[in-house]
DOTISE-867126 format. One record per residue: residue number from 0; residue in one letter; chain; z, x, y of N, C-alpha, C in turn. Coordinates in steps of 0.1 Angstrom, whole numbers, plus 5000, padded with zeros to 4 digits. Atoms other than C-alpha are relative to their C-alpha. Layout:
# residues N
n | res | chain | n.pz | n.px | n.py | ca.pz | ca.px | ca.py | c.pz | c.px | c.py
NUM | A | A | Z | X | Y | Z | X | Y | Z | X | Y
...
This chain:
# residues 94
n | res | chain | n.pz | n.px | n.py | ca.pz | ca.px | ca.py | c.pz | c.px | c.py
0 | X | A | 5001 | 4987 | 4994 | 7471 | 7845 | 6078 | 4996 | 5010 | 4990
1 | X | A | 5004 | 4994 | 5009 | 7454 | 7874 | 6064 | 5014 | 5015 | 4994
2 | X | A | 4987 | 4988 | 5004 | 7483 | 7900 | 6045 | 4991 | 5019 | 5001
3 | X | A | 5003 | 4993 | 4995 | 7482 | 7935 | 6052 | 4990 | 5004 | 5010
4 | X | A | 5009 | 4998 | 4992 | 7464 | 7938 | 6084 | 5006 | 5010 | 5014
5 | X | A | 4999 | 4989 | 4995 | 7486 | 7958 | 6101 | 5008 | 5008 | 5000
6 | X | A | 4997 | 4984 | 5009 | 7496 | 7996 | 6094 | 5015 | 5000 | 5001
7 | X | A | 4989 | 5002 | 5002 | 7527 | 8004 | 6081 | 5007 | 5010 | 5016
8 | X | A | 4992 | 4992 | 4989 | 7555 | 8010 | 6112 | 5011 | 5012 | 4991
9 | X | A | 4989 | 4991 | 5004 | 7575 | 8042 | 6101 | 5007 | 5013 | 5007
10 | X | A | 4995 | 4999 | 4992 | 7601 | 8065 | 6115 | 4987 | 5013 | 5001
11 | X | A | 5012 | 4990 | 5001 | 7578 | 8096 | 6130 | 5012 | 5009 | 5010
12 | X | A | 4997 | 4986 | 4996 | 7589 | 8131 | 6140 | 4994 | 5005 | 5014
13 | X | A | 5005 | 4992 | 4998 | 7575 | 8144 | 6172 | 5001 | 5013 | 5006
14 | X | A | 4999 | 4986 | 4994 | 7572 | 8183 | 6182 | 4991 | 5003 | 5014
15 | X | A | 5004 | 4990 | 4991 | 7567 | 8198 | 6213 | 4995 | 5012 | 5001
16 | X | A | 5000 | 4987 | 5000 | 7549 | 8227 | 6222 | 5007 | 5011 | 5002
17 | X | A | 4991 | 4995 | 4993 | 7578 | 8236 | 6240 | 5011 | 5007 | 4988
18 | X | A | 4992 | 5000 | 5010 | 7597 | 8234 | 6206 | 5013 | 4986 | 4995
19 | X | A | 4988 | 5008 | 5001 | 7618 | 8203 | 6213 | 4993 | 4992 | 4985
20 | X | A | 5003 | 5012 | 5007 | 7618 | 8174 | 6188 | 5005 | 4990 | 5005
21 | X | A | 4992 | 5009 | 5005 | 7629 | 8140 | 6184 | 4992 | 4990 | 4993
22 | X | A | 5005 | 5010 | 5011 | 7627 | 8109 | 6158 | 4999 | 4990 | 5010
23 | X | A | 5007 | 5012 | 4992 | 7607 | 8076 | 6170 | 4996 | 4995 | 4990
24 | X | A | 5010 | 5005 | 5011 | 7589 | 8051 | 6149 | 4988 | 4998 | 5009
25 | X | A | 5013 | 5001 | 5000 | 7550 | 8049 | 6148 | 4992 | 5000 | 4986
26 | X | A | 5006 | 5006 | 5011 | 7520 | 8042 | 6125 | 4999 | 5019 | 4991
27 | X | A | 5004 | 4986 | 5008 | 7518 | 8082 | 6119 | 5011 | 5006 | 5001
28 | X | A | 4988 | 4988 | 4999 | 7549 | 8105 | 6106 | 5003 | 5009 | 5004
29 | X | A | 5001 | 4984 | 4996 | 7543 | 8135 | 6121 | 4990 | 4999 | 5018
30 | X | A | 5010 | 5001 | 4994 | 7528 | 8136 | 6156 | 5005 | 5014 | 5015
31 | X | A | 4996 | 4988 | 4993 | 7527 | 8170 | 6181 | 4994 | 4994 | 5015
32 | X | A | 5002 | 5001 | 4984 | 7525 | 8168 | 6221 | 5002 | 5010 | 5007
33 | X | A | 5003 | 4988 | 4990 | 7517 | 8195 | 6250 | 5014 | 4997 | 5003
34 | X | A | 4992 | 4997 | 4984 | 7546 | 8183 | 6275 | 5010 | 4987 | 4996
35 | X | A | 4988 | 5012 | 5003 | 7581 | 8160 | 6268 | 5004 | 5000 | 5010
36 | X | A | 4991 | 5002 | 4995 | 7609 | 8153 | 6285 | 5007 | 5013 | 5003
37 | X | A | 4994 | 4988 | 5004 | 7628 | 8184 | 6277 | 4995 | 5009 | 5009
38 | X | A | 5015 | 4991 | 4992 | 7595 | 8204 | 6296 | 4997 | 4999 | 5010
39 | X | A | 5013 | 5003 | 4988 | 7580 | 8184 | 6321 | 5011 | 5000 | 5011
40 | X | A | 4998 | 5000 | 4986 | 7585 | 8190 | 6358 | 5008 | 4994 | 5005
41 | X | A | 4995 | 5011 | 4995 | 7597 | 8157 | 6369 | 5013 | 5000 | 4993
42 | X | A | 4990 | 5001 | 5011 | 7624 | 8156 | 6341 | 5011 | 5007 | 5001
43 | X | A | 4995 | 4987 | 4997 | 7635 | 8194 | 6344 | 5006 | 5000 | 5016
44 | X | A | 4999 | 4997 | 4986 | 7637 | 8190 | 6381 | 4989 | 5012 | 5005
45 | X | A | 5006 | 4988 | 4999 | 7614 | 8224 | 6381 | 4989 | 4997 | 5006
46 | X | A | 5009 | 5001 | 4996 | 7588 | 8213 | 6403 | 4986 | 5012 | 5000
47 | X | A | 5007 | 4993 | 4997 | 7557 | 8233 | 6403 | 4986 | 4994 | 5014
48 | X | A | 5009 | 5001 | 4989 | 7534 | 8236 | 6437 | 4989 | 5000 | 4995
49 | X | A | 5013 | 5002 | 5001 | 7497 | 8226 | 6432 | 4996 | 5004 | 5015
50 | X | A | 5006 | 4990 | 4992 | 7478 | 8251 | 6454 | 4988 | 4989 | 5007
51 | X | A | 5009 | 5008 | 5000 | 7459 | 8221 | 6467 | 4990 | 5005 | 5015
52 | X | A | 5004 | 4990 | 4990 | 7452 | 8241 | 6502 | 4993 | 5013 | 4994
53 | X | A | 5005 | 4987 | 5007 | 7437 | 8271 | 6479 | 4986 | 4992 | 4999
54 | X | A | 5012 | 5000 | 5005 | 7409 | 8252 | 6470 | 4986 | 4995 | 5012
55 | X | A | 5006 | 5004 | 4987 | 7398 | 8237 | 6504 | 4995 | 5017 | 5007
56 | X | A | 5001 | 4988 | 4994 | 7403 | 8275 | 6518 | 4985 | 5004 | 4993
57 | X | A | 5011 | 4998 | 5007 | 7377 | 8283 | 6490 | 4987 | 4999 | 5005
58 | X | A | 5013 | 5003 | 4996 | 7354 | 8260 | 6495 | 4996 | 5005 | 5016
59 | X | A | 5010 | 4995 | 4984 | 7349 | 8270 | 6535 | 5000 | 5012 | 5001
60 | X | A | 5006 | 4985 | 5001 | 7348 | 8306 | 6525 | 4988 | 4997 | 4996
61 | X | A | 5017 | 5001 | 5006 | 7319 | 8297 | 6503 | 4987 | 4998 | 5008
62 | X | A | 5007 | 5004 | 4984 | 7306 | 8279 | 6528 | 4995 | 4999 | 5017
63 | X | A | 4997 | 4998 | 4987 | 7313 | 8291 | 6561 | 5004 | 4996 | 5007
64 | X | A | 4996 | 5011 | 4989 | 7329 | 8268 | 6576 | 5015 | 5004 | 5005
65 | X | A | 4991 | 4991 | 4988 | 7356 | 8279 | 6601 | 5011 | 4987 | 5004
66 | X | A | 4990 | 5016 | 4996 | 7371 | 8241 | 6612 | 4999 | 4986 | 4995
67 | X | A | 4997 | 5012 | 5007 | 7388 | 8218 | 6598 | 4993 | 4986 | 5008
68 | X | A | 5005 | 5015 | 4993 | 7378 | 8181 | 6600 | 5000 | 4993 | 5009
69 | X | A | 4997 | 5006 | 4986 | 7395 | 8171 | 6628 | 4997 | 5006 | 5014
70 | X | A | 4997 | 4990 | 4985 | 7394 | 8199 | 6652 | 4979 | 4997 | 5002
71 | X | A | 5017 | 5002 | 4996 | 7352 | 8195 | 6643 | 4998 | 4987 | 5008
72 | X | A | 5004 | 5012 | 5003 | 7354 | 8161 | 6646 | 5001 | 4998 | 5022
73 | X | A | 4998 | 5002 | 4986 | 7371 | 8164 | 6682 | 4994 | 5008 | 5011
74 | X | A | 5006 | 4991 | 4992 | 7352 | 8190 | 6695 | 4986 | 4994 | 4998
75 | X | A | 5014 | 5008 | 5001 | 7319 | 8169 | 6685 | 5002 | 4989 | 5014
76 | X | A | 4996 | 5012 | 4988 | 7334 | 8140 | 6710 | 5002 | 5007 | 5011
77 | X | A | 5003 | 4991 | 4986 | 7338 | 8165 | 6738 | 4987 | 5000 | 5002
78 | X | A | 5012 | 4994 | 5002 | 7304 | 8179 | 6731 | 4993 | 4989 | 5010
79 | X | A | 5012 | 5011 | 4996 | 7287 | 8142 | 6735 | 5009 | 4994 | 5019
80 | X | A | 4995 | 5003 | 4987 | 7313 | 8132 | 6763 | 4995 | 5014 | 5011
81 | X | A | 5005 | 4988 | 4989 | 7300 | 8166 | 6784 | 4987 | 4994 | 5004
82 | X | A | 5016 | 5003 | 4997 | 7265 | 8154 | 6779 | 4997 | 4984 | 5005
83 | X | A | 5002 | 5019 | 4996 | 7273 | 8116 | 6786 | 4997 | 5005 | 5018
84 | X | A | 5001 | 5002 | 4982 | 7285 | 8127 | 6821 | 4992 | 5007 | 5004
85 | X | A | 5007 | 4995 | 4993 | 7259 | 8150 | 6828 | 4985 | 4994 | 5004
86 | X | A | 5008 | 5012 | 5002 | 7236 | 8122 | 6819 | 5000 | 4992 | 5013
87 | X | A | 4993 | 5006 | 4994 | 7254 | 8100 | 6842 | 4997 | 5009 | 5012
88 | X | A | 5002 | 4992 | 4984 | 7252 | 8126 | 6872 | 4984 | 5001 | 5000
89 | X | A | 5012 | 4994 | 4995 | 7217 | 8133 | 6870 | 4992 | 4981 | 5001
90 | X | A | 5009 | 5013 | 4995 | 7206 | 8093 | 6867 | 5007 | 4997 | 5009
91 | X | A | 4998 | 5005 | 4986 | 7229 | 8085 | 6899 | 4994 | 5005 | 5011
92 | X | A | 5007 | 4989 | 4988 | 7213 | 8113 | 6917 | 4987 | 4989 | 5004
93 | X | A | 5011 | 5007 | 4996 | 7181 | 8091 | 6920 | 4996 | 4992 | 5004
């Protein structure tokens, strides 16, 4: 087998943006992260709401659009069911 091939494991430091720390080993001594344990959401219990409804609203301002998917979707199938039966009445008529 070939010697030194892989990097040395040592203990590493890392910091939070938040400010926390703690010690781990890895191949780098020092290593910084956005979001721990300490921080994050899930962990904290502190849930934050993602506005996921803000962006849908957006977009059919942008675009004009007035009804949602379903309500189009079911008012499309009336539409064609109006025009089936009126179909239907004018070819018995004959």
């Amino acid at each position: 087998m070939k010697k030194n091939v892989h990097p040395n494991y040592v203990k590493s430091e890392v910091t939070c943006s938040c400010g926390g720390t703690f010690v781990t080993h890895s191949t780098q001594p020092v290593l910084k992260v956005e979001i721990c344990s300490k921080c994050h959401p899930f962990y904290t219990g502190k849930q934050k709401l993602v506005d996921s409804g803000g962006r849908v609203q957006r977009f059919q301002k942008k675009y004009g659009l007035q009804v949602t998917g379903l309500e189009e979707k079911e008012s499309t199938n009336k539409k064609l069911d109006d025009s089936n039966e009126k179909s239907d009445a004018k070819g018995s008529s004959k």
